[in-house]
N, CA, C and O atoms as a GROMACS GRO file, in nm:
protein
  348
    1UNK      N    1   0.875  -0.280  -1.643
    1UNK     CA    2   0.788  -0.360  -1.556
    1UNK      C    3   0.848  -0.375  -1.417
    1UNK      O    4   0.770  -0.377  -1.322
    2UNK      N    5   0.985  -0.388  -1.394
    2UNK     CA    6   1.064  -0.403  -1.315
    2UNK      C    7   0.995  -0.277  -1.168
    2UNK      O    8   0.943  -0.307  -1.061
    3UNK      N    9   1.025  -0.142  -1.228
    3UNK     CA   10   1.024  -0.031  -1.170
    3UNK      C   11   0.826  -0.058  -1.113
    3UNK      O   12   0.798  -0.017  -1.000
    4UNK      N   13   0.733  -0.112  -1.182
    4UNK     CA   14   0.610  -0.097  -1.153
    4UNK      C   15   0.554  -0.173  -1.100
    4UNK      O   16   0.437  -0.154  -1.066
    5UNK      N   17   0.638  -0.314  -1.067
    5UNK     CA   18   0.601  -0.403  -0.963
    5UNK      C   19   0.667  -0.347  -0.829
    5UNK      O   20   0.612  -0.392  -0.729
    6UNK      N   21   0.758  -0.269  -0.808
    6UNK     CA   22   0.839  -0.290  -0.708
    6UNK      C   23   0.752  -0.113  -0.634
    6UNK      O   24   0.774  -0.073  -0.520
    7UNK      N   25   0.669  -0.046  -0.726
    7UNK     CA   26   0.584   0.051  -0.652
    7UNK      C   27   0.458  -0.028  -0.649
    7UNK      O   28   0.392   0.024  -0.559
    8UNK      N   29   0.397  -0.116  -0.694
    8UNK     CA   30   0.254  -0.191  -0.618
    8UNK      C   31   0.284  -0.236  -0.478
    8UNK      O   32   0.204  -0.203  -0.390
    9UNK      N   33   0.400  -0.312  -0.444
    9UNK     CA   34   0.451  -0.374  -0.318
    9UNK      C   35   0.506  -0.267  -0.247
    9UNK      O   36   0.602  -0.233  -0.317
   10UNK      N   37   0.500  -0.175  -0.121
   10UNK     CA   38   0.544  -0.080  -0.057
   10UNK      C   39   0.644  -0.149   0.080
   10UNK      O   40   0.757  -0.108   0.105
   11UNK      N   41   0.585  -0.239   0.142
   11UNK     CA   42   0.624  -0.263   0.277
   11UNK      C   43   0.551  -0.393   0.293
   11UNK      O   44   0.436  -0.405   0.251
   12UNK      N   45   0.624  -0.507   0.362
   12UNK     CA   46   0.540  -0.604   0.451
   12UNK      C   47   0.475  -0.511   0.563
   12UNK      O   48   0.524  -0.405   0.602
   13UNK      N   49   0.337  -0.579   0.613
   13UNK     CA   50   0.318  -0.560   0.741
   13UNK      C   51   0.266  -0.592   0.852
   13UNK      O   52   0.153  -0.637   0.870
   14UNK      N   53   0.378  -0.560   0.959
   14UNK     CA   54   0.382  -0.671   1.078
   14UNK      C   55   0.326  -0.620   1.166
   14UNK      O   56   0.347  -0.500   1.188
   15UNK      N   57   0.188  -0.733   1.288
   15UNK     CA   58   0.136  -0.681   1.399
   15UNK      C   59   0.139  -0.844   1.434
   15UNK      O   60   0.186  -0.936   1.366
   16UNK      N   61   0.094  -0.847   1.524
   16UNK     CA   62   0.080  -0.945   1.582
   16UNK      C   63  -0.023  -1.064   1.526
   16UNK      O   64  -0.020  -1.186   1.538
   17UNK      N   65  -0.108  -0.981   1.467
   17UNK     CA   66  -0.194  -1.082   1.389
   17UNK      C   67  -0.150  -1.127   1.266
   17UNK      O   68  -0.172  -1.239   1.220
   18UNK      N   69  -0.078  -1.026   1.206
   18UNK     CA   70  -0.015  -1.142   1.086
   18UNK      C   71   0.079  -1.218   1.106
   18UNK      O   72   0.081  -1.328   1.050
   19UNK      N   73   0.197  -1.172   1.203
   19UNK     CA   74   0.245  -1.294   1.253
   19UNK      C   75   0.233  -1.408   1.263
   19UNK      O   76   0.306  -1.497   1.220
   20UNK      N   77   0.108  -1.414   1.341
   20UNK     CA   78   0.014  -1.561   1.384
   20UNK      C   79  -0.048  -1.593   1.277
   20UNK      O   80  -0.062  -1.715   1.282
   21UNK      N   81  -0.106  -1.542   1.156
   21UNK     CA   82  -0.153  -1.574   0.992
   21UNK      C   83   0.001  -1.625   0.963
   21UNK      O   84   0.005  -1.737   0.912
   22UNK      N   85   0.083  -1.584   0.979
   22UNK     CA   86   0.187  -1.625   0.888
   22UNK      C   87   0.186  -1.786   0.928
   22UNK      O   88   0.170  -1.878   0.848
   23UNK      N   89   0.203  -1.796   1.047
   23UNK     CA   90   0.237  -1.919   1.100
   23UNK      C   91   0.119  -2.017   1.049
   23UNK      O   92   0.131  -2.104   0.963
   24UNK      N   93  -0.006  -1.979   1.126
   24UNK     CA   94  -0.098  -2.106   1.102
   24UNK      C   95  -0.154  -2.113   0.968
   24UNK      O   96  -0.202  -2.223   0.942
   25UNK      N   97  -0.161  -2.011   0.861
   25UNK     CA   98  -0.231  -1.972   0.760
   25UNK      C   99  -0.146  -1.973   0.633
   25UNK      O  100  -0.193  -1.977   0.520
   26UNK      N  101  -0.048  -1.970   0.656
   26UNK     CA  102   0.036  -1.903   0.535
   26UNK      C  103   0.017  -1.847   0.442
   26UNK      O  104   0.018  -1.865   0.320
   27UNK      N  105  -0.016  -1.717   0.563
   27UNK     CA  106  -0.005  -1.557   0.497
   27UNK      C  107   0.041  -1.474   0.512
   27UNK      O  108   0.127  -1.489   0.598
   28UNK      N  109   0.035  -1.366   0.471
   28UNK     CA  110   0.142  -1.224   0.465
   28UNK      C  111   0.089  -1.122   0.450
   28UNK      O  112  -0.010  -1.125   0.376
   29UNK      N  113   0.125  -0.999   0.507
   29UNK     CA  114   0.049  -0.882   0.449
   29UNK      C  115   0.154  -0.807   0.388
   29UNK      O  116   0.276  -0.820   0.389
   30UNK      N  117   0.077  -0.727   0.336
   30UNK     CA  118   0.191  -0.624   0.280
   30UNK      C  119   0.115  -0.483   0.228
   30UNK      O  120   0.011  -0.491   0.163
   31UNK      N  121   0.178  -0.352   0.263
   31UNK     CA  122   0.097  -0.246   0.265
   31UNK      C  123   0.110  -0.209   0.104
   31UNK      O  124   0.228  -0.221   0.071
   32UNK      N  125   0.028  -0.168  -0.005
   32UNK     CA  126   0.048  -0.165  -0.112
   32UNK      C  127  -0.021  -0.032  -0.154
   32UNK      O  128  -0.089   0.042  -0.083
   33UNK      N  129   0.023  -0.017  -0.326
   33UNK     CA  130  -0.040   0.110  -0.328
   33UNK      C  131  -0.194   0.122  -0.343
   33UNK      O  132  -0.262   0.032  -0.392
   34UNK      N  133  -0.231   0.211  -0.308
   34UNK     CA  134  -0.364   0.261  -0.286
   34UNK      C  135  -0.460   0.176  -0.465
   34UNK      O  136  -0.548   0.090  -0.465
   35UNK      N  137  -0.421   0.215  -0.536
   35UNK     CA  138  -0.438   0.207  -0.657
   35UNK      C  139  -0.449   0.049  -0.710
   35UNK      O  140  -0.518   0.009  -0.803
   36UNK      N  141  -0.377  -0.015  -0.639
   36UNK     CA  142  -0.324  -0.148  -0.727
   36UNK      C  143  -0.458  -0.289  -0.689
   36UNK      O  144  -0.481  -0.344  -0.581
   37UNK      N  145  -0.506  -0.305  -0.788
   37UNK     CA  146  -0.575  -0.453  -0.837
   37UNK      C  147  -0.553  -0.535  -0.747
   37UNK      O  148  -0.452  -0.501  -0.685
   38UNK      N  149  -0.611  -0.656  -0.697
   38UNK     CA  150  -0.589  -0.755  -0.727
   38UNK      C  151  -0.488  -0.852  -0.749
   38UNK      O  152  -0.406  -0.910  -0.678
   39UNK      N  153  -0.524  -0.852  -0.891
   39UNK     CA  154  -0.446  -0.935  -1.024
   39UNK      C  155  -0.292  -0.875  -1.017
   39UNK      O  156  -0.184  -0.934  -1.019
   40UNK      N  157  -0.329  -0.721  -1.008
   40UNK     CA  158  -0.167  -0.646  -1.000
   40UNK      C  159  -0.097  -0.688  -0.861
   40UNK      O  160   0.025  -0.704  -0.854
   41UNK      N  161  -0.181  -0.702  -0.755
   41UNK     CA  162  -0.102  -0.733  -0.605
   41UNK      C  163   0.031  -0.873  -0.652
   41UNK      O  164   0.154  -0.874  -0.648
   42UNK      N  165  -0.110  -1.011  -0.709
   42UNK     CA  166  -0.060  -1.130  -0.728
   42UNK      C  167   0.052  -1.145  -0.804
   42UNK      O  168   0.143  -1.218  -0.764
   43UNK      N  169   0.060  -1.086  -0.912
   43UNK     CA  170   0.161  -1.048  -1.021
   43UNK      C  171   0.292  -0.993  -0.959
   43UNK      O  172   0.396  -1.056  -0.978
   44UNK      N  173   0.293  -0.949  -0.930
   44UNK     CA  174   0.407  -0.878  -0.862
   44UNK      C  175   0.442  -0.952  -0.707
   44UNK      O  176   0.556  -0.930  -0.666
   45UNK      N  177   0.373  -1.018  -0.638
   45UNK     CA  178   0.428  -1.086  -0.535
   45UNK      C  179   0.485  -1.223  -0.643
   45UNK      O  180   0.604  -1.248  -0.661
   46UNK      N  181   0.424  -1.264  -0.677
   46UNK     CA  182   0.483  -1.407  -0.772
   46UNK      C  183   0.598  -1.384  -0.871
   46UNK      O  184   0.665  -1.479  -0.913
   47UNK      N  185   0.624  -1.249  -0.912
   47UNK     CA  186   0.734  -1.207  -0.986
   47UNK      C  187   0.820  -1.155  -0.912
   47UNK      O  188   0.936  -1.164  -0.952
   48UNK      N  189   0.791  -1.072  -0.761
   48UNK     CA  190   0.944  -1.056  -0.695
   48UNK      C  191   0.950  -1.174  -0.580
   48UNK      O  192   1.051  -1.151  -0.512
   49UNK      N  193   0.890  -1.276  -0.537
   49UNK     CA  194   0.944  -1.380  -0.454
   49UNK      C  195   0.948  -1.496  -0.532
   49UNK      O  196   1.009  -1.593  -0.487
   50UNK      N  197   0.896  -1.502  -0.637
   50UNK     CA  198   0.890  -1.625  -0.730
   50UNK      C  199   0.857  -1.743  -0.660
   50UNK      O  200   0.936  -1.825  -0.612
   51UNK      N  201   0.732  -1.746  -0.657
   51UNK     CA  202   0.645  -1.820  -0.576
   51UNK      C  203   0.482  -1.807  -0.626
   51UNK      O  204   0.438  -1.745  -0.723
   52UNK      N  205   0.401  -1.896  -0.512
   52UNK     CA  206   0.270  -1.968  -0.654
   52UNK      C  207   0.155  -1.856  -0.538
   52UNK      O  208   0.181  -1.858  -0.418
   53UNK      N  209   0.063  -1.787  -0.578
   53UNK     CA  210  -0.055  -1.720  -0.481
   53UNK      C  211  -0.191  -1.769  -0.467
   53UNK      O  212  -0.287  -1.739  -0.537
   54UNK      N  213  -0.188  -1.831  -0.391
   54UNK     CA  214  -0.349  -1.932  -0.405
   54UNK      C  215  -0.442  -1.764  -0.401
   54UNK      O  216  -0.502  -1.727  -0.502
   55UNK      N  217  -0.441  -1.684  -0.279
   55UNK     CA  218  -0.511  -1.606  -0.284
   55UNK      C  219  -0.513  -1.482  -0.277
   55UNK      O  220  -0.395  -1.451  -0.284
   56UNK      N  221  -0.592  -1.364  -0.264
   56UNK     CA  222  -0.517  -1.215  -0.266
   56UNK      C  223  -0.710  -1.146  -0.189
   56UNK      O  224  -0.826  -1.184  -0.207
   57UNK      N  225  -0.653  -1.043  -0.114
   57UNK     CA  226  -0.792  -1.015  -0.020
   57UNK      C  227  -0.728  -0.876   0.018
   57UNK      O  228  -0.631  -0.882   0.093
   58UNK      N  229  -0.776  -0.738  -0.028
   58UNK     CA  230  -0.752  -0.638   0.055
   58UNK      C  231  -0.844  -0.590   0.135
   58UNK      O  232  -0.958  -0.630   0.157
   59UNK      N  233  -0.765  -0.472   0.192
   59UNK     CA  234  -0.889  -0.368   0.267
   59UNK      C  235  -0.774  -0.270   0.295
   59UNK      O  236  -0.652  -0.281   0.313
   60UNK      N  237  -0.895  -0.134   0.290
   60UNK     CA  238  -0.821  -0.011   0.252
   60UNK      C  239  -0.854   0.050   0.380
   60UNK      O  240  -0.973   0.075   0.400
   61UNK      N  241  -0.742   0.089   0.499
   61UNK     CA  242  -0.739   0.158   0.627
   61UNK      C  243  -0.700   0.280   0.614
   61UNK      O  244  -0.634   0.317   0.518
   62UNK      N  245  -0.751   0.386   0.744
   62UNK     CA  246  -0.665   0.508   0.681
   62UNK      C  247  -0.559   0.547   0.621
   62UNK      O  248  -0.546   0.632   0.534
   63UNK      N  249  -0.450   0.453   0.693
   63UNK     CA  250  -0.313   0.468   0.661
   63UNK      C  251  -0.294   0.445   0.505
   63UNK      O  252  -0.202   0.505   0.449
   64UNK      N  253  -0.350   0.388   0.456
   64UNK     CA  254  -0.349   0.326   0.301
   64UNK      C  255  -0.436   0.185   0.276
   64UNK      O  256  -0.555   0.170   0.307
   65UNK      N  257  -0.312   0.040   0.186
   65UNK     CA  258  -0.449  -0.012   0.175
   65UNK      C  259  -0.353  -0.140   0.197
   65UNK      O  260  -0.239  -0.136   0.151
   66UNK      N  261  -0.407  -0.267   0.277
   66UNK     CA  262  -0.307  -0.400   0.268
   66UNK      C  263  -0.388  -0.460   0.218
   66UNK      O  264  -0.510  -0.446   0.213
   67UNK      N  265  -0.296  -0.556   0.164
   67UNK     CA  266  -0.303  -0.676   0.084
   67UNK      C  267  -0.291  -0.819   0.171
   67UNK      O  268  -0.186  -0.839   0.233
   68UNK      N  269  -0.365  -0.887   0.174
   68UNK     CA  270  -0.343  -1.002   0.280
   68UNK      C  271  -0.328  -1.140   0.141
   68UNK      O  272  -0.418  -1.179   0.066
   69UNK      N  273  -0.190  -1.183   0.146
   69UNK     CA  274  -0.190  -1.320   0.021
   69UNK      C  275  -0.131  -1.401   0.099
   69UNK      O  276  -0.048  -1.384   0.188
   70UNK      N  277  -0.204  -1.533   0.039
   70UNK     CA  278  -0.184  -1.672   0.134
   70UNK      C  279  -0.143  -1.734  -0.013
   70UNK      O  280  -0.189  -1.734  -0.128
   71UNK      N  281  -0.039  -1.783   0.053
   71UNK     CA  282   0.019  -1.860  -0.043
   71UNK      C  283  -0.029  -2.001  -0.042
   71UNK      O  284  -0.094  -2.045   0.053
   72UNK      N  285   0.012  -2.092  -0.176
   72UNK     CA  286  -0.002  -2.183  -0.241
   72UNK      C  287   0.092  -2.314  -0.164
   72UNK      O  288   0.212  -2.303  -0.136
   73UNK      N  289   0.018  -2.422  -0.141
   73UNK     CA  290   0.143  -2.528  -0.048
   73UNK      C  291   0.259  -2.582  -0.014
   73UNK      O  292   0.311  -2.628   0.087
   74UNK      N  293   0.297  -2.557  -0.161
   74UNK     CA  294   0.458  -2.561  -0.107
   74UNK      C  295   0.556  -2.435  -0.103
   74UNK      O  296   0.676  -2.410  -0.116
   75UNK      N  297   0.468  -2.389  -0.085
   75UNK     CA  298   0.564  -2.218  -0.028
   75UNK      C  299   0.508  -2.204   0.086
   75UNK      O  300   0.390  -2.219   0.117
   76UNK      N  301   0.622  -2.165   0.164
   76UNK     CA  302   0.587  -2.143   0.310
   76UNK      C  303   0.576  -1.947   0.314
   76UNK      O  304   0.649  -1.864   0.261
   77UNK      N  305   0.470  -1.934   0.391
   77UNK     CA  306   0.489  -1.774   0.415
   77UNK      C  307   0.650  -1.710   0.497
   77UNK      O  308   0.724  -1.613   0.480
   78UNK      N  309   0.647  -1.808   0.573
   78UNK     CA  310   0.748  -1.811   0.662
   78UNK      C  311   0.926  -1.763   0.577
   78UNK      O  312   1.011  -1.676   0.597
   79UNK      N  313   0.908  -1.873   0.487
   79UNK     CA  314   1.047  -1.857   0.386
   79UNK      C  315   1.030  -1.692   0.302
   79UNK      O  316   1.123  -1.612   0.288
   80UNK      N  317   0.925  -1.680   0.267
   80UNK     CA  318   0.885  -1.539   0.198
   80UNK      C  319   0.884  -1.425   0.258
   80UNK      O  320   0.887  -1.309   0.218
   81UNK      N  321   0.876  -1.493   0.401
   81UNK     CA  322   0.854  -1.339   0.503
   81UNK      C  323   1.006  -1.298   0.514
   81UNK      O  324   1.030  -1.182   0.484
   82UNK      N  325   1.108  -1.376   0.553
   82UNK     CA  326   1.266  -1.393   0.578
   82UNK      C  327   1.316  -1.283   0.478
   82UNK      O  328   1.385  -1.184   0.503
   83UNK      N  329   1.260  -1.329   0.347
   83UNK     CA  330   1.288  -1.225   0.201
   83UNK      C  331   1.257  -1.111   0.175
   83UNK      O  332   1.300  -1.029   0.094
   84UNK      N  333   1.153  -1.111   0.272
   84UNK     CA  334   1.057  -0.993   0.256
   84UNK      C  335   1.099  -0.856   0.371
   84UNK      O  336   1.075  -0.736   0.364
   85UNK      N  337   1.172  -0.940   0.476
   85UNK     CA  338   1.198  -0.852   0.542
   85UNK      C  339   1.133  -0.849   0.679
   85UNK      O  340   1.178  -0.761   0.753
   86UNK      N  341   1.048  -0.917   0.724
   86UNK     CA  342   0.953  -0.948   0.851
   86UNK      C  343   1.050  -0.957   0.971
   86UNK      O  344   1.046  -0.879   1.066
   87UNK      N  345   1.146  -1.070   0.953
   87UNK     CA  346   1.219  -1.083   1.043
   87UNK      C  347   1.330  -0.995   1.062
   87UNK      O  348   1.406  -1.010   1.158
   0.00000   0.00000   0.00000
């Protein structure tokens, strides 16, 4: 399971607009595989940051497909992004 969460999650990703989601919204993107659910995005962000996902919203661009998850209130995106690699 280890090996199949860690290929749903590919990359955070940073523009200027998630930035500013991160801050006022507390959210995150992250480029994921083409393939992956949902349910599979949430699962695997809550099992490698260990943290709660109020919500999960993609859309699939040429480049591939992001995942936009806003976390749950007492998790800050901010602390997750640090982990994640943003900064």
């Amino acid at each position: 399971m280890t090996q199949l969460r860690h290929r749903i999650l590919l990359h955070a990703y940073v523009t200027e607009k998630s930035m500013d989601e991160m801050e006022r919204l507390n959210k995150l993107e992250f480029v994921v595989d083409r393939r992956a659910t949902r349910a599979e995005i949430r699962k695997a962000v809550e099992e490698i940051y260990s943290c709660k996902v109020a919500k999960v919203n993609t859309k699939i661009v040429q480049t591939g497909k992001i995942a936009t998850v806003k976390f749950a209130p007492p998790y800050s995106a901010e602390d997750i992004g640090g982990r994640a690699g943003v900064f």
